[in-house]
DRENDO-1510 file (C-alpha; in Angstrom, 1 decimal, always signed):
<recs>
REC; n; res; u; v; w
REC; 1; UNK; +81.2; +82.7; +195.0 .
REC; 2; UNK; +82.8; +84.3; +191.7 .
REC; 3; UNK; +86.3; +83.2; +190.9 .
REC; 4; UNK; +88.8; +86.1; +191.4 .
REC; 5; UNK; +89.5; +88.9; +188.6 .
REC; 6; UNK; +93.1; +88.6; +189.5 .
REC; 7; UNK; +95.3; +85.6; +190.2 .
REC; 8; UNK; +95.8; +86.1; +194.2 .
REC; 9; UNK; +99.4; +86.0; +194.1 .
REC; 10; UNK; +99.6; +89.2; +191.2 .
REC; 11; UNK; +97.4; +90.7; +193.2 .
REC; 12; UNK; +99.4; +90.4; +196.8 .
REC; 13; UNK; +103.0; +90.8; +194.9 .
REC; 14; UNK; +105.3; +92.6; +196.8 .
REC; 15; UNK; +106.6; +93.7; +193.4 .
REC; 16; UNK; +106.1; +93.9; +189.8 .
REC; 17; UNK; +104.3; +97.0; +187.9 .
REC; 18; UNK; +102.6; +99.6; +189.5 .
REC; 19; UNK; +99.2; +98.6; +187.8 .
REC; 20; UNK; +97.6; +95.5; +186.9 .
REC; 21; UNK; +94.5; +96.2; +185.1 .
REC; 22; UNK; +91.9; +93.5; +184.5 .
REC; 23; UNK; +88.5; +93.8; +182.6 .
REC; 24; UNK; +85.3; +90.9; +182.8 .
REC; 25; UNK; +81.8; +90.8; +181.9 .
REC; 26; UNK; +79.2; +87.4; +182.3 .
REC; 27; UNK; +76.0; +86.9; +182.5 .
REC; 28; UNK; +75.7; +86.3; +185.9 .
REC; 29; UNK; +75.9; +88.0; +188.8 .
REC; 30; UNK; +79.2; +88.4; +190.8 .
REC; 31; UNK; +79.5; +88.1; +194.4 .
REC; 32; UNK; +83.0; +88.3; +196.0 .
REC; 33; UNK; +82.9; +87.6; +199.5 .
REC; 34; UNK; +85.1; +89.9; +202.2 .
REC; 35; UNK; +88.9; +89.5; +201.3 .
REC; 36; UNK; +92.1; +91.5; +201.4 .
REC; 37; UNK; +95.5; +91.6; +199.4 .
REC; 38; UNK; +98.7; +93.4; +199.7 .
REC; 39; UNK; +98.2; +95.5; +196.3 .
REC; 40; UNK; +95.6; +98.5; +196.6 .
REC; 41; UNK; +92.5; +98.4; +194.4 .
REC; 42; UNK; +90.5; +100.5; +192.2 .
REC; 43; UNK; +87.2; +98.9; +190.6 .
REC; 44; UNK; +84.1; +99.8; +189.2 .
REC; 45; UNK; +81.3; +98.7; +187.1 .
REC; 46; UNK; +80.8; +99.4; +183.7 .
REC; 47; UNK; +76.7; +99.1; +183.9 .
REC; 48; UNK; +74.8; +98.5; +186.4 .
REC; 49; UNK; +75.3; +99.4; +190.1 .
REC; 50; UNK; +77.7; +97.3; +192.4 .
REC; 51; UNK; +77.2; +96.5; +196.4 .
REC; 52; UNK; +80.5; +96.9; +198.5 .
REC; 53; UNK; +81.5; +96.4; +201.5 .
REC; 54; UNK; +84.9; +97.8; +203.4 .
REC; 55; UNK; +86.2; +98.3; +206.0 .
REC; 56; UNK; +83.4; +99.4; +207.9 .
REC; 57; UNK; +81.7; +101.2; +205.3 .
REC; 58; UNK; +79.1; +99.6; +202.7 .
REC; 59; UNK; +78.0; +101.3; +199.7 .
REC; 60; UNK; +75.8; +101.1; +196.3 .
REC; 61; UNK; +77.7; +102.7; +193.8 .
REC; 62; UNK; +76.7; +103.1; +190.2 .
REC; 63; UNK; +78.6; +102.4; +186.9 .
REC; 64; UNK; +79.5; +106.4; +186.6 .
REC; 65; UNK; +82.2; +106.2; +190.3 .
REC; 66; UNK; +84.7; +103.8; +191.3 .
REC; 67; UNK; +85.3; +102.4; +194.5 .
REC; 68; UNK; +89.2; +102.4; +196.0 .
REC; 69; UNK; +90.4; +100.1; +198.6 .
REC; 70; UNK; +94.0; +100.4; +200.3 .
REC; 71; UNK; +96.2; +97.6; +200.8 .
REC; 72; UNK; +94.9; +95.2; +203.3 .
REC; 73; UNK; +91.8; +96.2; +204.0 .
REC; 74; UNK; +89.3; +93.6; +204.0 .
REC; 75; UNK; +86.0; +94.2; +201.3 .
REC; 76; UNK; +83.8; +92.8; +199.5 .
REC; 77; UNK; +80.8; +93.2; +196.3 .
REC; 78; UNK; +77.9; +92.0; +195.0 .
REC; 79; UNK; +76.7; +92.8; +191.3 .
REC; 80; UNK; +73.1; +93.9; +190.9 .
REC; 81; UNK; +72.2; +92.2; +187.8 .
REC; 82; UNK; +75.2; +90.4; +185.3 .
REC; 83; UNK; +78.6; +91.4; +186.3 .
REC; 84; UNK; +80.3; +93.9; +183.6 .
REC; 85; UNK; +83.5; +95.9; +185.5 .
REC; 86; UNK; +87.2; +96.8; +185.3 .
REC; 87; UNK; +89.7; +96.7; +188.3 .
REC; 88; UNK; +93.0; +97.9; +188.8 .
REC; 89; UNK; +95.7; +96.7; +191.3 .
REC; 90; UNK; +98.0; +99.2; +192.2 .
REC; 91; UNK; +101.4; +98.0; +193.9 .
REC; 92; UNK; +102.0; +98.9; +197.6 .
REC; 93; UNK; +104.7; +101.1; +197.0 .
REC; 94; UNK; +102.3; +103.6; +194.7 .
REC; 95; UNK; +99.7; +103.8; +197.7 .
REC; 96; UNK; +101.5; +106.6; +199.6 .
REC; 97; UNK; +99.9; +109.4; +198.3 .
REC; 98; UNK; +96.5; +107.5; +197.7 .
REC; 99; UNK; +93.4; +107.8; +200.1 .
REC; 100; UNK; +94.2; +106.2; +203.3 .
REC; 101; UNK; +90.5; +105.1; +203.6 .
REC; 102; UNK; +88.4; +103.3; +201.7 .
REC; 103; UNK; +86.3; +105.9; +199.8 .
REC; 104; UNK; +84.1; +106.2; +196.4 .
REC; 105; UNK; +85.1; +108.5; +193.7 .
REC; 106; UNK; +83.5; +110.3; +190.4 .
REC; 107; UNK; +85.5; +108.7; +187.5 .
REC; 108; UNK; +86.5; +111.4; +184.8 .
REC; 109; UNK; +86.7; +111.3; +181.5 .
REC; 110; UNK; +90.6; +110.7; +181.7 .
REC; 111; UNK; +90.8; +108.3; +184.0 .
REC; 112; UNK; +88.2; +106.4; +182.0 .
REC; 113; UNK; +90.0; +106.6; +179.1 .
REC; 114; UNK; +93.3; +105.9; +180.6 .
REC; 115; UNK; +92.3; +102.6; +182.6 .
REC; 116; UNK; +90.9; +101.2; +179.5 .
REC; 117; UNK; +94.1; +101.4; +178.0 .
REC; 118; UNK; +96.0; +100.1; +181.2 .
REC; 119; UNK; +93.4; +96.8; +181.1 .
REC; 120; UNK; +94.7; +96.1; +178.0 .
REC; 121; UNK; +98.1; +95.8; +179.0 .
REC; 122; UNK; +99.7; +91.8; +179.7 .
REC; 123; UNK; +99.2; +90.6; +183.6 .
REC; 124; UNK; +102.5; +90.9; +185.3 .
REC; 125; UNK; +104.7; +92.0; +182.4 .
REC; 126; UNK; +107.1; +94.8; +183.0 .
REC; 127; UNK; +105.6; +98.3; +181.4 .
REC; 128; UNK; +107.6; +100.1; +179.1 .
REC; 129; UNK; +108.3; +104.0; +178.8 .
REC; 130; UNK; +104.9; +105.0; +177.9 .
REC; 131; UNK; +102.6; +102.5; +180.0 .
REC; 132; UNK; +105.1; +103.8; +183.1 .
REC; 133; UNK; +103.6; +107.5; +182.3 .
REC; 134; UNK; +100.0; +106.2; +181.5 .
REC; 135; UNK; +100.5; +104.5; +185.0 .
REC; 136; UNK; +101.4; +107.8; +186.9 .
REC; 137; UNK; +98.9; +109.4; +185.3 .
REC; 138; UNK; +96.3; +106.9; +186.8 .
REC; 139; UNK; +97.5; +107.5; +190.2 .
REC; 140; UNK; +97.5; +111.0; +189.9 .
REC; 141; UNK; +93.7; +111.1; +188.9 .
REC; 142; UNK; +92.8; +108.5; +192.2 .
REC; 143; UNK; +95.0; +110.6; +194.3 .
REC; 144; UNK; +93.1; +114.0; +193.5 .
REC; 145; UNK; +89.3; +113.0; +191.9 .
REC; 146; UNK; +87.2; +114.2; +194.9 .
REC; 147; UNK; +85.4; +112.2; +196.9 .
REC; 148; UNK; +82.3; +111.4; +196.1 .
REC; 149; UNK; +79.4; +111.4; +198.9 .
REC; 150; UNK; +76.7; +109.5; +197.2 .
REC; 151; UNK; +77.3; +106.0; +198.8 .
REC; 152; UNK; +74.4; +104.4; +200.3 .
REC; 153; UNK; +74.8; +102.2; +203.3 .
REC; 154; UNK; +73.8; +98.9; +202.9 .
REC; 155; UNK; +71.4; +97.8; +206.3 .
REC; 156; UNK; +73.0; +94.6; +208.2 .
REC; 157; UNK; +69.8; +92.9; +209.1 .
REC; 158; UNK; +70.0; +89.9; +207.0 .
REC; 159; UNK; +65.7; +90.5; +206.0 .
REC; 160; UNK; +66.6; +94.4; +205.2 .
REC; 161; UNK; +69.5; +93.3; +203.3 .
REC; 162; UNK; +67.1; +91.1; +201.5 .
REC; 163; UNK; +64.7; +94.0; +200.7 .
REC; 164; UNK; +67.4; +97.1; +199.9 .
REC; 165; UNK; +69.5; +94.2; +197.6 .
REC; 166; UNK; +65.8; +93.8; +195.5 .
REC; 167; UNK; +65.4; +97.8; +195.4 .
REC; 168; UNK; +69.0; +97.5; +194.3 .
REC; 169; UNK; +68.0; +95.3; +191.6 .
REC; 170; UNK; +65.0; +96.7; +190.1 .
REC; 171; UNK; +64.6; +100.5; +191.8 .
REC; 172; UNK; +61.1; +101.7; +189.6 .
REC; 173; UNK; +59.2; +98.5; +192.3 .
REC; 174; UNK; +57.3; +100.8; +193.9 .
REC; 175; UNK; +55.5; +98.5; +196.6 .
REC; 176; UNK; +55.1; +99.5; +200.1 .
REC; 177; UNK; +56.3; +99.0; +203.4 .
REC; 178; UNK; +53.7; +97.1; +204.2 .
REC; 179; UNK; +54.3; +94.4; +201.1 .
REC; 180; UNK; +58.2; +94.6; +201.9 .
REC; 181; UNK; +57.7; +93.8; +205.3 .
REC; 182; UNK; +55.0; +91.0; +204.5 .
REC; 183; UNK; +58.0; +89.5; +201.6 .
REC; 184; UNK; +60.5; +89.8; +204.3 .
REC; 185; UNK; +58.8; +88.5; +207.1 .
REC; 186; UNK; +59.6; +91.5; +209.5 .
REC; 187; UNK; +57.1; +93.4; +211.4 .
REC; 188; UNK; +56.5; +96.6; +208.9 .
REC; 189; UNK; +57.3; +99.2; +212.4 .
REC; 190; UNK; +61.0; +97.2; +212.8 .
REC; 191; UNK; +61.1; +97.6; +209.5 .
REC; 192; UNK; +60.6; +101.3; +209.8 .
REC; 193; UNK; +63.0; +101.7; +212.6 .
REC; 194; UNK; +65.8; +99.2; +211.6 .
REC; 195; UNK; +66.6; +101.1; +208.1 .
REC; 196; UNK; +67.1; +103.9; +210.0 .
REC; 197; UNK; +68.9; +102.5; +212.2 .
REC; 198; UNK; +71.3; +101.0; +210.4 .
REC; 199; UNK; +71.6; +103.2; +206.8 .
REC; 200; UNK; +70.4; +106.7; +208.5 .
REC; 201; UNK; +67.7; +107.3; +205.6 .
REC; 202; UNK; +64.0; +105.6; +206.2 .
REC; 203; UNK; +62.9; +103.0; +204.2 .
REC; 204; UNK; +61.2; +105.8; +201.6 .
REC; 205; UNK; +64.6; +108.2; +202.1 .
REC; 206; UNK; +66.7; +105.0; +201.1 .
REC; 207; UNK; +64.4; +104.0; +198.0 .
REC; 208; UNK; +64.6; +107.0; +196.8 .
REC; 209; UNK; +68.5; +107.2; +197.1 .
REC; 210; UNK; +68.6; +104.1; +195.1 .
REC; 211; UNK; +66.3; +105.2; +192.6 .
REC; 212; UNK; +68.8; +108.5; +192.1 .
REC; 213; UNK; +72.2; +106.6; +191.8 .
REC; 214; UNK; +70.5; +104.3; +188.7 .
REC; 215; UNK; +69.4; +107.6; +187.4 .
REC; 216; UNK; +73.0; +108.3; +187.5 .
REC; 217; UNK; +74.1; +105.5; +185.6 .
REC; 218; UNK; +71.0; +105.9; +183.3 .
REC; 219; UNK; +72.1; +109.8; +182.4 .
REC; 220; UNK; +75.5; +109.4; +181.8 .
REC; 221; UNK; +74.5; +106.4; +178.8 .
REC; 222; UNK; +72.6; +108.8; +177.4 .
REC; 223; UNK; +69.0; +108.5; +178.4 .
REC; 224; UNK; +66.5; +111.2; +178.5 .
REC; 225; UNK; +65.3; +113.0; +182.0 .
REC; 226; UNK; +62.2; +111.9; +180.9 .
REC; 227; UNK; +62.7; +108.6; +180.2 .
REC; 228; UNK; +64.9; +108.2; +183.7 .
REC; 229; UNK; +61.9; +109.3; +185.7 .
REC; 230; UNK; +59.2; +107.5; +183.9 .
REC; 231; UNK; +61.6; +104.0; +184.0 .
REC; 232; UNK; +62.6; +104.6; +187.8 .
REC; 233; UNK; +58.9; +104.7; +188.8 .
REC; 234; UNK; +58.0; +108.5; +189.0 .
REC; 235; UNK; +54.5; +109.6; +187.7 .
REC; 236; UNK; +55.8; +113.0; +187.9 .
REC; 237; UNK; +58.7; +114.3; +185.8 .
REC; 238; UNK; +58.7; +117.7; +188.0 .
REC; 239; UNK; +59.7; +115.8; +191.1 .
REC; 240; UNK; +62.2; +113.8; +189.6 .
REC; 241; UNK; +64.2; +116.8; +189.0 .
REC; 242; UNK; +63.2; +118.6; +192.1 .
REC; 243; UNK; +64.4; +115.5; +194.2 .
REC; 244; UNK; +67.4; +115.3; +192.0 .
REC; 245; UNK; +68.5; +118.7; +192.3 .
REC; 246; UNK; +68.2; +118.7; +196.1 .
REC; 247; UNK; +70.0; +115.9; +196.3 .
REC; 248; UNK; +73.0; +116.4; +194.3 .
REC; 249; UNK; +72.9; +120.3; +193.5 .
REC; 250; UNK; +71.7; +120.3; +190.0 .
REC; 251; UNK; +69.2; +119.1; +187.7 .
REC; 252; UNK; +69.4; +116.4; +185.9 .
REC; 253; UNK; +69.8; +117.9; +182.3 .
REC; 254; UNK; +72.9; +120.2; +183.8 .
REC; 255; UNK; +74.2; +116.7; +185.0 .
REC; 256; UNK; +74.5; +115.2; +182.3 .
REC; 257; UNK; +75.4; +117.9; +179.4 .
REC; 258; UNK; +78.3; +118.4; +182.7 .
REC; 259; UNK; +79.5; +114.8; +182.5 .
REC; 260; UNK; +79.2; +115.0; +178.4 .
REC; 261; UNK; +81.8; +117.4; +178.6 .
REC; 262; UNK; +84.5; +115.7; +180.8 .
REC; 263; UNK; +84.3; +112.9; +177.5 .
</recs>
């Protein structure tokens, strides 16, 4: 269990600022298991892709969105590879006009830029003229970013958790049902049915979503559409795109030269 970002008592104060901001990165992986506090959150990572759980949703969610929980509502996360994030607490009283719902959320350039000011800023201490309007700003952009409806439900079947949390970890394995089952010890045809079952996409459908949301990640750094494909497993460039485009409504090159802009 990872020690919390935020003291517990900032993070359920009935008063102080509107935002806390905190900022962390180690070498090990970060598991948080399901808690609540009074002050809403906002967190994502800055590489790799994070595991959550709220409410009763349960999402991947790559370095490039952000993740917002309301006050109270139970959640939890799990890093996929060494823990590198930000969070931001944002007092009760700012929360009205927030999502009422936990939900996941494309993270402009803006908001980046503002939150990595507003991590900067002393726990706790009182914000001054301009960190008040920095502060307003932030809660403008969570209140109208748009939702984002690229979160992958995580199965609940502690052996397909197992597998999905390895595809989560290193999407380009390309092994098959068969050797997943066999590595899990689940019959390959409960396999089949379970992950449709419980994350509505079949085992292939899901691997595939994973493999998208690192390519995600991967594009907005900087990397090539060729390199993405070829490092995520695909023999075929073509199909990358193809699958990418149905997916998410454009290629991958109009994706990123789109998310280059908003910088």
């Amino acid at each position: 269990m990872s020690l919390p970002l935020l003291s517990p008592d900032l993070a359920s104060a009935a008063n102080g600022p509107p935002v806390l901001g905190v900022v962390a990165r180690s070498g090990e992986v970060r598991a948080t298991p399901r808690h609540r506090h009074a002050r809403g959150q906002l967190f994502g990572a800055t590489q790799g892709l994070l595991s959550v759980d709220a409410g009763n949703s349960r999402w991947v969610v790559p370095a490039t969105h952000a993740v917002w929980i309301p006050p109270g509502v139970a959640h939890g996360l799990k890093s996929h590879g060494p823990f590198s994030g930000w969070s931001l607490y944002v007092a009760t009283s700012a929360c009205g006009p927030l999502p009422g719902e936990p939900c996941v959320l494309s993270v402009s350039g803006l908001l980046r830029e503002a939150l990595a000011r507003a991590v900067s800023w002393p726990q706790g201490a009182a914000l001054d003229a301009a960190q008040l309007r920095l502060a307003a700003v932030i809660l403008d952009e969570i209140g109208t970013r748009p939702r984002a409806e690229l979160g992958l439900s995580m199965p609940r079947d502690a052996r397909l958790l197992r597998i999905a949390q390895a595809l989560s970890e290193h999407p380009d394995d390309g092994r098959s049902l068969d050797h997943w089952a066999r590595w899990a010890g689940i019959a390959p045809r409960t396999l089949s049915r379970r992950f449709v079952a419980e994350t509505g996409f079949s085992f292939s459908g899901w691997r595939q979503r994973v493999r998208l949301l690192r390519a995600l990640q991967w594009l907005a750094a900087g990397r090539s559409v060729t390199a993405t494909a070829l490092d995520l497993g695909y023999d075929n460039v073509s199909a990358f795109i193809a699958l990418f485009r149905r997916v998410f409504g454009v290629t991958p090159a109009r994706y990123a030269h789109a998310l280059s802009a908003q910088m």
